[in-house]
C-alpha positions in Angstrom: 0.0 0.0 0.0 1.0 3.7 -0.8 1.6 5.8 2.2 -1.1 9.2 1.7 0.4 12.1 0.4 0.7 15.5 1.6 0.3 17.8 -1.5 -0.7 20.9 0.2 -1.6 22.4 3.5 -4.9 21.5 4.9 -4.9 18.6 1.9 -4.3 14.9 1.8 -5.3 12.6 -1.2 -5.1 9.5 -0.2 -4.4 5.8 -2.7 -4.2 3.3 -0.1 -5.3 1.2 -2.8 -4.4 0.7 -6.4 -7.5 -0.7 -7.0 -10.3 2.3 -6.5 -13.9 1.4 -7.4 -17.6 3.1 -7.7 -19.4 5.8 -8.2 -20.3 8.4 -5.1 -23.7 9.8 -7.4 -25.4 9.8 -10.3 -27.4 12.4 -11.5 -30.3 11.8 -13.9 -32.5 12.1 -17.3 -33.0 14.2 -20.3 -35.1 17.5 -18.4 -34.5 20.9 -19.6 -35.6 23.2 -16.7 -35.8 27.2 -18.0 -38.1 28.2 -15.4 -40.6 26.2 -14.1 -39.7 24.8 -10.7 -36.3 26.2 -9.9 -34.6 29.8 -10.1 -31.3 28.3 -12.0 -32.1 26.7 -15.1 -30.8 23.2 -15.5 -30.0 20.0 -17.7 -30.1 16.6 -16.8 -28.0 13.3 -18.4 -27.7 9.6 -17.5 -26.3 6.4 -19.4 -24.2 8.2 -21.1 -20.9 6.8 -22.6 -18.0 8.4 -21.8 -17.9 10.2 -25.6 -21.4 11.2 -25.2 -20.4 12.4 -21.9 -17.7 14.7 -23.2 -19.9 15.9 -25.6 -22.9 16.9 -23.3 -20.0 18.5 -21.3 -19.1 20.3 -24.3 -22.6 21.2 -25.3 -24.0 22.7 -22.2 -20.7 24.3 -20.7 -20.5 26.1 -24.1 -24.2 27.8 -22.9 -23.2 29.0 -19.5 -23.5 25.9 -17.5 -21.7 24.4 -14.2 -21.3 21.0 -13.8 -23.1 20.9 -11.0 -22.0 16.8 -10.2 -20.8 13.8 -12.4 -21.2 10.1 -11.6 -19.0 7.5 -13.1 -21.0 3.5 -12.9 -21.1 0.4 -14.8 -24.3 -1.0 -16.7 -23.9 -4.6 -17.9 -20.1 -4.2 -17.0 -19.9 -0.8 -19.4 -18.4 2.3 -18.1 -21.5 4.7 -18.1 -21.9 8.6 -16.8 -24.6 10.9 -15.6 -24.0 14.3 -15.0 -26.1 17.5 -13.4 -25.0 20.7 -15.3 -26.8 23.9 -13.9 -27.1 28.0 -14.7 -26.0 29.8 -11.8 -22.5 31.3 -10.2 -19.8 30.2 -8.7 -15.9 29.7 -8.5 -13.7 28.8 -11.2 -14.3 25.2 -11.6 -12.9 21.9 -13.5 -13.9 18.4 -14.2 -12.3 15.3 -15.4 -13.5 11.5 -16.3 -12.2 8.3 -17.6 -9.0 8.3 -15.2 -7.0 5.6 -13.9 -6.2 5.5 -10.9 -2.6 6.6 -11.2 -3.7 9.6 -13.9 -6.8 10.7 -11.0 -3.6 11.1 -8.5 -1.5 12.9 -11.1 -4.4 15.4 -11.5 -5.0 15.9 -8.5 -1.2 16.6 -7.8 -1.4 19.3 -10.8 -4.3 20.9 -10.0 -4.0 21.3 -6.5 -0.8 23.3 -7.3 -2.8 25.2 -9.3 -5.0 26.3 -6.8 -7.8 23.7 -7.0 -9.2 21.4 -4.2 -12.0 18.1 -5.2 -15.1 18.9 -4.3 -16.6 15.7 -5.6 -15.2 12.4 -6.6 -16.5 9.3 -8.5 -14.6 6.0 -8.6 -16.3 3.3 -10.8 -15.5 -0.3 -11.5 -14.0 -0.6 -15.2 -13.6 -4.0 -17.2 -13.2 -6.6 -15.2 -11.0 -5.7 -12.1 -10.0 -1.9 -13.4 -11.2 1.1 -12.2 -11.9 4.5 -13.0 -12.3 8.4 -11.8 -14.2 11.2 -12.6 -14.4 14.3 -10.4 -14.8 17.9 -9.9 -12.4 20.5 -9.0 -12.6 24.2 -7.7 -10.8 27.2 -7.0 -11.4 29.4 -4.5 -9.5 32.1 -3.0 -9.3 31.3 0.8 -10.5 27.4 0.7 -10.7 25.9 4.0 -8.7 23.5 5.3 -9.9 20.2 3.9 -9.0 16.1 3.2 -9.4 13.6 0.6 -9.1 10.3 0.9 -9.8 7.2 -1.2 -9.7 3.7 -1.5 -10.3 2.8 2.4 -11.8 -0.2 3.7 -14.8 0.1 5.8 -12.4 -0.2 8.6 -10.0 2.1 7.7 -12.6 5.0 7.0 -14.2 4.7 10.6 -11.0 5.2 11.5 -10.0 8.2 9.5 -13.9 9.5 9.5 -13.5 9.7 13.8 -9.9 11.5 13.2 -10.9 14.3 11.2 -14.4 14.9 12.4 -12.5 14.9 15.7 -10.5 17.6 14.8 -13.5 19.4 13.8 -13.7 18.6 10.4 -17.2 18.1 8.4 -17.8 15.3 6.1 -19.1 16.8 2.7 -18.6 13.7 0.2 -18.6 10.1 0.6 -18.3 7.1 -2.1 -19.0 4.5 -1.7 -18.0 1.0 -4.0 -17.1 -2.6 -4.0 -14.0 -3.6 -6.2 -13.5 -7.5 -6.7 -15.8 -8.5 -3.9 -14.6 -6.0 -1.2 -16.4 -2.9 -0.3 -14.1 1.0 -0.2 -14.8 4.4 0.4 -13.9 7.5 -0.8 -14.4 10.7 1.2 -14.0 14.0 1.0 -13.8 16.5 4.9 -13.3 20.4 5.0 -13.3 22.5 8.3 -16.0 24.4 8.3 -18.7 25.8 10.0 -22.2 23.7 9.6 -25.1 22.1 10.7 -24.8 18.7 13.2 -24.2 15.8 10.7 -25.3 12.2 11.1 -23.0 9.7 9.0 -23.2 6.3 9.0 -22.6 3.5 6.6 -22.6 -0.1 6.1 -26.8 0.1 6.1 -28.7 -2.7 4.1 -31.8 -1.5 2.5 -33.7 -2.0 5.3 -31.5 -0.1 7.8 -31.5 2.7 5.6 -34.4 3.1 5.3 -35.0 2.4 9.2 -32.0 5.3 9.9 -34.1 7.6 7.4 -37.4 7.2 8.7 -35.7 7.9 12.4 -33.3 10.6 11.6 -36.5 12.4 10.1 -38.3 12.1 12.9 -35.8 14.0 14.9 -35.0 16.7 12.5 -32.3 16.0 10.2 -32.5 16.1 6.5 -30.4 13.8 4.1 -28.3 15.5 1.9 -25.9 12.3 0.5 -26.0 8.8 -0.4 -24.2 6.4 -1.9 -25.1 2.9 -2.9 -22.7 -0.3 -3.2 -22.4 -4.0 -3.1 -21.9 -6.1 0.2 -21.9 -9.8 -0.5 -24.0 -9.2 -3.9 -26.7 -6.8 -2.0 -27.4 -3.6 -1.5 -25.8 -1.6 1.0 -25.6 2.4 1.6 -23.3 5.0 3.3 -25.5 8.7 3.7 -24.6 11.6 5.4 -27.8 13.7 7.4 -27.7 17.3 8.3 -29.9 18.7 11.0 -31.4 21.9 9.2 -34.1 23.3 7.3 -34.7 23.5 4.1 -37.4 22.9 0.9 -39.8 20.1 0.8 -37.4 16.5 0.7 -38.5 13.1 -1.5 -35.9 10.5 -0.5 -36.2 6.8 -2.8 -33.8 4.2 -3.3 -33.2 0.7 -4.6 -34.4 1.7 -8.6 -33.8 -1.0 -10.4 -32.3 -0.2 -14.0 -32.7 3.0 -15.7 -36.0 2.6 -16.6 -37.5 2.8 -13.0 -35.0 5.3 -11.6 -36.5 7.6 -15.0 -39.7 6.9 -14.4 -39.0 7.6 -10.3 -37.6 10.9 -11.6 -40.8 12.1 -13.6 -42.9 11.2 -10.8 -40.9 13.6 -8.8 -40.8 16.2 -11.5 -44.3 16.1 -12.3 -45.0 17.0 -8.3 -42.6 19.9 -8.7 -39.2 18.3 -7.7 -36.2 18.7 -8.8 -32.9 16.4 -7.8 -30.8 17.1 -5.3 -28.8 14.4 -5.2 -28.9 11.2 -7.2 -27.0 8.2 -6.8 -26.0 5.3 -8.7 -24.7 2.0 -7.7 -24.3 -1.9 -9.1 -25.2 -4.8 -7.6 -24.8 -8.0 -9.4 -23.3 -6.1 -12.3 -26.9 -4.6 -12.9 -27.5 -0.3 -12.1 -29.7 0.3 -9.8 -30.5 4.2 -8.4 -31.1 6.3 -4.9 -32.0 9.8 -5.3 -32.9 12.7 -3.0 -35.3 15.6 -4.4 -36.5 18.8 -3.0 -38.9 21.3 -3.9 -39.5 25.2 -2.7 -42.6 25.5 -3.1 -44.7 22.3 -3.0 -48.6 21.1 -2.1 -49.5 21.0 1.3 -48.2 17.3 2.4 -51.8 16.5 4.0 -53.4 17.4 0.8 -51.8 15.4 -1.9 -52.3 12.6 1.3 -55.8 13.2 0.8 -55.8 13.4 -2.7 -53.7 9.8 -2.9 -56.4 8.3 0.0 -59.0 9.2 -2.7 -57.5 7.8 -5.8 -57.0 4.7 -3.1 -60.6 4.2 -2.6 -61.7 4.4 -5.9 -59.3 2.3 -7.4 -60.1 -0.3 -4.8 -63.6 0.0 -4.8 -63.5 -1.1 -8.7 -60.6 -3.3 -9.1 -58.5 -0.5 -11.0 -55.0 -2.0 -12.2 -53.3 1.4 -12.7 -54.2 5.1 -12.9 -53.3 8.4 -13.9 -54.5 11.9 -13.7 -53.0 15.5 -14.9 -54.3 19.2 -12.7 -53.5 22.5 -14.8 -55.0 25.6 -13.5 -55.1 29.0 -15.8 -52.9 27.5 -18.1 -50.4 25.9 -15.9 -49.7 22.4 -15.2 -49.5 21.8 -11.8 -49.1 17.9 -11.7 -49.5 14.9 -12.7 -49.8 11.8 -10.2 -49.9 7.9 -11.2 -51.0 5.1 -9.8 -50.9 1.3 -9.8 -49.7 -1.0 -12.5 -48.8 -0.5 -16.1 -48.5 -3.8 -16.7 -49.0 -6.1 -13.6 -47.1 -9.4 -15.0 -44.1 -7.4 -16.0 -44.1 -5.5 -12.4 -43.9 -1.7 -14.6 -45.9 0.6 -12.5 -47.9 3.5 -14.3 -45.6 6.5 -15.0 -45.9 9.8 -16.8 -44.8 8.9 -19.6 -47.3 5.9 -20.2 -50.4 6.3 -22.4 -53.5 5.1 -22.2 -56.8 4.5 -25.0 -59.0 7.4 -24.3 -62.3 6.0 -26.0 -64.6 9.0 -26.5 -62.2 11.3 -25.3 -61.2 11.4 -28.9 -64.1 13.3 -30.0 -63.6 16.6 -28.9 -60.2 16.5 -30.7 -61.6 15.3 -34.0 -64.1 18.3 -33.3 -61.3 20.6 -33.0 -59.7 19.4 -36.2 -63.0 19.8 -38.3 -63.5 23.4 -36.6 -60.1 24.0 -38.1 -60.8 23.3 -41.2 -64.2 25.4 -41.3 -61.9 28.3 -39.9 -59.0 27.8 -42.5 -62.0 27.5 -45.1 -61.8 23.8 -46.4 -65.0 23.4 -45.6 -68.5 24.6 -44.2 -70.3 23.1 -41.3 -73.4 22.7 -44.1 -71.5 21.2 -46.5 -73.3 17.5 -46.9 -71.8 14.3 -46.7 -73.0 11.7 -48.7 -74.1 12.1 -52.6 -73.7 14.0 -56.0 -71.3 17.0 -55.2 -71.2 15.8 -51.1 -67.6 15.9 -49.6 -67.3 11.8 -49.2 -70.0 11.7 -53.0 -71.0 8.2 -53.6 -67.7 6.5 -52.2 -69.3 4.2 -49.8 -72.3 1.6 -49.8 -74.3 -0.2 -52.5 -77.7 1.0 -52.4 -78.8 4.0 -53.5 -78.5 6.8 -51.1 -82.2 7.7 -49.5 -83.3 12.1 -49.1 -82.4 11.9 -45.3 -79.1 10.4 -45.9 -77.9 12.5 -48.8 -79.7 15.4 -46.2 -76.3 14.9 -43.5 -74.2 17.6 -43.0 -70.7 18.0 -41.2 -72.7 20.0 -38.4 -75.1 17.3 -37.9 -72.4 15.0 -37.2 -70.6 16.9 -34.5 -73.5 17.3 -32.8 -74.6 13.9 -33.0 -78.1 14.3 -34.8 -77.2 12.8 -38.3 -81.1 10.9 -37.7 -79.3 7.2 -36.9 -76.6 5.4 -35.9 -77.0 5.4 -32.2 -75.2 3.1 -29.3 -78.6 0.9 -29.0 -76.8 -1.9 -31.6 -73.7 0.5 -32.1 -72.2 0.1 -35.6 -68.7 -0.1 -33.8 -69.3 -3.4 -32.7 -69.6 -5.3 -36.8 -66.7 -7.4 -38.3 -63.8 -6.2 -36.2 -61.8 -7.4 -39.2 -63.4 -5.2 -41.8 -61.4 -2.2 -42.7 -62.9 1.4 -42.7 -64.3 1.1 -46.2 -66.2 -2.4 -45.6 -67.2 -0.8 -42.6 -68.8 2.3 -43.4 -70.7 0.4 -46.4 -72.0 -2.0 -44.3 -73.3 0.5 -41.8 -75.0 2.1 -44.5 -76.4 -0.7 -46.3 -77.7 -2.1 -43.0 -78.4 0.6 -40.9 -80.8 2.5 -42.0 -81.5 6.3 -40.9 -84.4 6.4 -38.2 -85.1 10.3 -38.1 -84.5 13.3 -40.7 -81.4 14.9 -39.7 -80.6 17.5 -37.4 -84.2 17.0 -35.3 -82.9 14.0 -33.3 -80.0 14.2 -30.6 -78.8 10.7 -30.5 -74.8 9.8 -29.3 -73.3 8.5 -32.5 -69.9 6.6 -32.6 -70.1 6.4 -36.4 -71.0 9.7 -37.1 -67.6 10.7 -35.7 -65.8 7.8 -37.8 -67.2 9.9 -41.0 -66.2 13.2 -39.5 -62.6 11.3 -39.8 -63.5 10.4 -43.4 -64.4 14.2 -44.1 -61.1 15.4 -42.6 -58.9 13.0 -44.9 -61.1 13.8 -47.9 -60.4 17.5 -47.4 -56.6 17.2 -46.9 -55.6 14.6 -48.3 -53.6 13.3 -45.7 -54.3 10.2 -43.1 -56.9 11.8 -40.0 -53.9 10.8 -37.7 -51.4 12.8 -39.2 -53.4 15.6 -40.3 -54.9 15.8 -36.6 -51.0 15.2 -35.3 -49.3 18.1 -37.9 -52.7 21.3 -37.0 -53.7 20.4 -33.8 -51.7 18.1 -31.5 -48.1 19.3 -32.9 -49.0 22.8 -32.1 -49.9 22.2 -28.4 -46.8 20.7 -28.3 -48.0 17.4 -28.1 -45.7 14.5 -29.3 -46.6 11.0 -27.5 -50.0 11.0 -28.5 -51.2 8.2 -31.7 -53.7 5.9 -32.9 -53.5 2.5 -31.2 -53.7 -0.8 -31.5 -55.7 -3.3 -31.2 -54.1 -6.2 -29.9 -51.6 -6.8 -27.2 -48.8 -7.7 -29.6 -49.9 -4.6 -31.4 -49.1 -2.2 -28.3 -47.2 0.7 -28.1 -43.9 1.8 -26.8 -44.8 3.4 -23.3 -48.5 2.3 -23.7 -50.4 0.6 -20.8 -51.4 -3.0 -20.9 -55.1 -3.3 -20.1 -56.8 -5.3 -18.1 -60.6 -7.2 -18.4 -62.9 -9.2 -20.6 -62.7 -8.2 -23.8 -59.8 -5.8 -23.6 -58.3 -6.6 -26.9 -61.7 -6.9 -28.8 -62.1 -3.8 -30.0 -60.3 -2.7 -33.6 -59.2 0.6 -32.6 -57.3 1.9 -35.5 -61.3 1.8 -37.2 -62.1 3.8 -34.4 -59.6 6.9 -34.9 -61.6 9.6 -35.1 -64.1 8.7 -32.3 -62.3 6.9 -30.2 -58.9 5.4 -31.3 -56.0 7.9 -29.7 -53.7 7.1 -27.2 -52.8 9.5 -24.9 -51.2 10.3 -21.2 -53.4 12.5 -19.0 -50.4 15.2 -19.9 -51.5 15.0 -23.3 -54.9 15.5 -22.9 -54.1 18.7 -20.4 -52.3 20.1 -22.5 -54.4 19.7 -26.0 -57.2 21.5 -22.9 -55.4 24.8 -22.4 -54.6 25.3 -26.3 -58.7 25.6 -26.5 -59.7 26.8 -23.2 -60.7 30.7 -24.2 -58.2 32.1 -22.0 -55.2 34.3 -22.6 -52.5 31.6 -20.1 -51.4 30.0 -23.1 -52.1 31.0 -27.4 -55.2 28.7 -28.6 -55.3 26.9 -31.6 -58.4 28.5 -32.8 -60.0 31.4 -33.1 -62.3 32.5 -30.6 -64.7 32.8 -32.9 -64.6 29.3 -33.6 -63.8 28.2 -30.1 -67.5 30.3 -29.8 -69.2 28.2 -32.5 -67.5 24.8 -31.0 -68.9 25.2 -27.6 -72.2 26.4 -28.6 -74.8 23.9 -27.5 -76.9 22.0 -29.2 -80.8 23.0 -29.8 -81.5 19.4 -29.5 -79.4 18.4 -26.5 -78.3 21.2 -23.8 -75.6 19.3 -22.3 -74.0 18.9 -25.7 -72.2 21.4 -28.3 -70.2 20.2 -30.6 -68.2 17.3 -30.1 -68.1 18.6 -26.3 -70.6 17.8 -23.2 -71.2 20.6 -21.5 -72.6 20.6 -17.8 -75.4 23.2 -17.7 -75.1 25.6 -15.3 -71.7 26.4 -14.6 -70.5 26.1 -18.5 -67.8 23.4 -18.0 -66.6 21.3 -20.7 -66.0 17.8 -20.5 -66.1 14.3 -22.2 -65.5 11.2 -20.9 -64.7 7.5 -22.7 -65.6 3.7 -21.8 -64.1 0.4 -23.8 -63.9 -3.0 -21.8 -60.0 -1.4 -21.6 -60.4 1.9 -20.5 -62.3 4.6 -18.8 -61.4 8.1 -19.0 -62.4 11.5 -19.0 -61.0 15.3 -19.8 -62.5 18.1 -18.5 -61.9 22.7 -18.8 -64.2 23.8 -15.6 -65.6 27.6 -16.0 -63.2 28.3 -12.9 -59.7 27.7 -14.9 -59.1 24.1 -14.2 -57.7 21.3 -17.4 -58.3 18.0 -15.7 -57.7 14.7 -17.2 -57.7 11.0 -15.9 -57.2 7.8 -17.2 -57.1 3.9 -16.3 -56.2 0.7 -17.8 -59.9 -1.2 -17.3 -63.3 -0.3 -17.0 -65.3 -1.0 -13.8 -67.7 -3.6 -13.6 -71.3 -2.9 -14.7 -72.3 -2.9 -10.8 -69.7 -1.0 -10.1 -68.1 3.0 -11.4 -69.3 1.4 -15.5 -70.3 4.6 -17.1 -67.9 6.8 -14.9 -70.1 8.9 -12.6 -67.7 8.2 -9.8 -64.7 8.7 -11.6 -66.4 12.4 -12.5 -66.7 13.1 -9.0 -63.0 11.7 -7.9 -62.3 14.3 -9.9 -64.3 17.1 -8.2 -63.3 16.0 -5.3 -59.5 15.8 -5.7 -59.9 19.6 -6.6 -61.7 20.3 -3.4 -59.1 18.4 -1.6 -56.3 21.2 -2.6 -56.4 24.5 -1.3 -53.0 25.6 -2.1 -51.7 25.2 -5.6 -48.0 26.4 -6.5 -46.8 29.0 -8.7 -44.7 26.6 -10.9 -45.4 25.0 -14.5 -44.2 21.8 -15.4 -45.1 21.9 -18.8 
């Protein structure tokens, strides 16, 4: 062993070791903060190799940024890095990565003769038995007396940690990492005034968690962890201060990159940002801890209340997984999920997942045609079907009767095209016709029952015409015309038609759950009930056409007037919207043996949206009353809604 070396008052690096081994934190994902939940904008990385490291580093440095911390860890036995760059002052700083051990001490040696001290260090396991280094440096003008050491057994930094804390020296780094089967530390102490500390390390999950939960209790706040491998398991060093501070979210043991993202979204989404996030392998496979704070956040006992709610009602009808999305005047103000994505695979539901939103889809196809009337492609009395109509003669075999060739675009949106109702829906023929067999079918056997436009009656094939109108006018498939004019300039990009089989699902979509849950030929149902969508989405999509100057709307509010008009023959309906009578709110809501969802714009400012991955049980929440009133009743729950915007 090498003896530690002195390289400048108040520093010691030592290299006990020549093997040196795993990474102290890892910061995480792809978020761009400008302004929404912080006062220094900031970027977020993980997985990255060590070239698309360098040139992240490169990129974001270039724009003003500090790197604010840098993890070196292995995936699957490759050297990967994540890296927290933020927009704010400080001192003259430096960062390296990809060292050996032997080039980490000759930096170290240069710099600190330059002026520089570590402030953070990552050691990682590289290949199989090598090891690796990144770390920060920075140079201050009157730095206080501080020590670095590295590559110390558990035994050895008890020892050193009760030396210098003795001499009145505060811990303010610590790594943690296994190298060939044997656990080291790397810390970092400086003499400086601070709050009391609590350090301990050597916890298994469940004694971390244990010294959390307790440490909270009386006060303290973690500020560090660092996960590693003890006999293949999971073990943690942490370091607690006893201070104030912001709201604190503490998780650990995220398996893979996938849960840690998904953990980070969840905390984003409620107004977090990281504070500190660590990586660490066990059994060569990444797994994540992270700490996240917020300035600003919900009253705790409220989102309690709302979570107790979503509880009940997911209980009370056997609900596999859930999600819902609050904006207020324009704002998003969060998005919570609940339950299971996909129960057999263990993925629980996330932001980023997306769910079928049945009927939902109306009110978006009724934007899109309202576009088109606005742009002047077409006229809400233009007809349909027949000599000169917008779809002519293209569908059916019989000749075409008066009330049929009588339809008009308007009638359709406001569901009194005379027929077609949900008592023997269309929707449910040949689920392996296409959309031509299927509309000529419909027509040939489904005669009109009134004239049109005297007759309110809910029609799931009017709107699968309406779709047929919109291609016909653009030429362009209803998904991507709806996707390029309305759902690209929102600033929506997850949303699509689905599938309809399980083999046929989507990346990030939601397996569903329930008989009959892959039935259904969604594709033929695009424009009236075949999108895919998070709650997110459909919050968003809500303030582009909410009549309000938060955020630009996609049309003008003279057709945003027209579109929200009710129907003569139906009160509670306008067109392609419900409408609840009374206080002018705007909803709609969606059922399919897979789904039950709703989106609603109250007259008070609101852009709600929820979605789940089954539908009730006929004795049970079937048509979605309850789920109506979860919804109401989350918003009563919260009395205090932050400033911030997380779209």
């Amino acid at each position: 062993m090498q003896q530690p070396k002195i390289t400048m008052p108040g520093f010691v690096i030592s290299n006990t070791l020549n093997l040196i081994s795993k990474t102290s934190l890892i910061i995480f994902t792809f978020l761009l903060i400008a302004t929404g939940i912080s006062a220094q904008p900031y970027v977020l990385r993980h997985n990255l190799t060590g070239a698309q490291y360098q040139t992240e580093f490169n990129k974001w440095t270039g724009k003003g940024y500090r790197l604010s911390q840098v993890s070196g860890y292995s995936a699957n036995g490759q050297d990967r890095y994540a890296a927290l760059f933020e927009k704010k002052n400080g001192p003259v700083w430096t960062a390296k990565h990809g060292m050996t051990p032997a080039q980490y001490q000759n930096e170290v040696n240069t710099l600190v003769e330059r002026g520089y001290r570590p402030i953070q260090v990552s050691g990682y396991p590289s290949g199989s038995s090598g090891v690796k280094y990144a770390a920060i440096f920075i140079k201050e003008n009157a730095p206080p007396p501080y020590v670095a050491k590295h590559g110390m057994t558990a035994n050895a930094y008890q020892i050193e940690f009760n030396k210098w804390t003795g001499q009145g020296y505060r811990l303010i780094d610590i790594s943690a990492y296994t190298v060939m089967g044997t656990d080291y530390y790397a810390a970092i102490w400086e003499k400086s005034p601070g709050p009391k500390q609590h350090c301990r390390h050597l916890m298994s999950s469940a004694k971390y968690q244990s010294e959390f939960n307790t440490m909270s209790s009386q006060g303290y706040r973690i500020v560090k962890v660092s996960g590693y491998s003890v006999n293949n398991k999971p073990y943690f060093a942490a370091i607690w201060e006893k201070s104030g501070g912001p709201a604190l979210s503490a998780r650990h043991e995220l398996h893979g990159p996938q849960n840690y993202q998904d953990e980070a979204e969840r905390q984003y989404y409620m107004g977090f940002r990281p504070a500190w996030v660590n990586g660490y392998t066990v059994n060569n496979t990444d797994s994540y801890a992270g700490i996240w704070t917020n300035s600003d956040p919900f009253k705790a006992n409220e989102i309690a209340a709302v979570d107790a709610l979503v509880k009940q009602y997911m209980d009370d009808n056997a609900i596999p997984g859930l999600s819902i999305a609050f904006a207020k005047d324009g704002k998003l103000k969060f998005a919570r999920t609940y339950g299971w994505a996909d129960k057999e695979a263990g993925e629980k539901v996330a932001p980023r997942h997306t769910f079928r939103i049945a009927s939902v889809s109306k009110p978006i196809t009724a934007t899109a045609i309202m576009k088109l009337e606005e742009t002047n492609k077409l006229e809400l009395t233009d007809k349909i079907f027949g000599n000169g109509a917008i779809l002519g003669n293209t569908y059916g075999n019989n000749a075409y009767t008066n009330w049929l060739k009588q339809i008009n675009v308007d009638h359709l949106l406001q569901h009194t095209p005379g027929g077609w109702d949900q008592d023997g829906d269309p929707i449910t023929q040949n689920q392996g016709w296409n959309m031509g067999t299927y509309i000529t079918k419909t027509l040939d056997n489904y005669p009109l029952d009134n004239q049109p436009g005297q007759v309110y009656d809910y029609s799931n094939f009017g709107f699968a015409l309406l779709g047929r109108v919109i291609e016909t006018k653009t030429g362009k498939t209803y998904e991507n015309w709806v996707k390029d004019n309305i759902l690209t300039p929102c600033g929506i990009k997850g949303m699509s038609i689905g599938g309809s089989t399980l083999a046929q699902r989507k990346p990030n979509e939601v397996k569903y759950y329930g008989q009959d849950a892959y039935f259904y030929n969604i594709p033929r149902m695009d424009s009236h009930g075949g999108w895919i969508a998070s709650p997110i989405d459909l919050v968003r999509f809500l303030v582009h056409v909410d009549q309000s100057n938060s955020v630009p709307d996609i049309l003008s509010p003279g057709s945003l007037t027209s579109m929200f008009t009710k129907s003569p023959k139906n009160g509670s309906y306008c067109r392609g919207w419900a409408l609840v009578q009374g206080s002018g709110s705007l909803w709609h809501n969606g059922a399919l043996p897979s789904t039950l969802s709703e989106m609603k714009q109250t007259s008070d400012g609101y852009s709600i949206a929820i979605l789940m991955n089954t539908r009730p049980a006929k004795d049970k929440d079937f048509n979605g009353g309850d789920m109506g009133s979860l919804l109401g009743n989350i918003k009563k729950a919260i009395t205090y809604w932050p400033n911030h915007d997380l779209f």
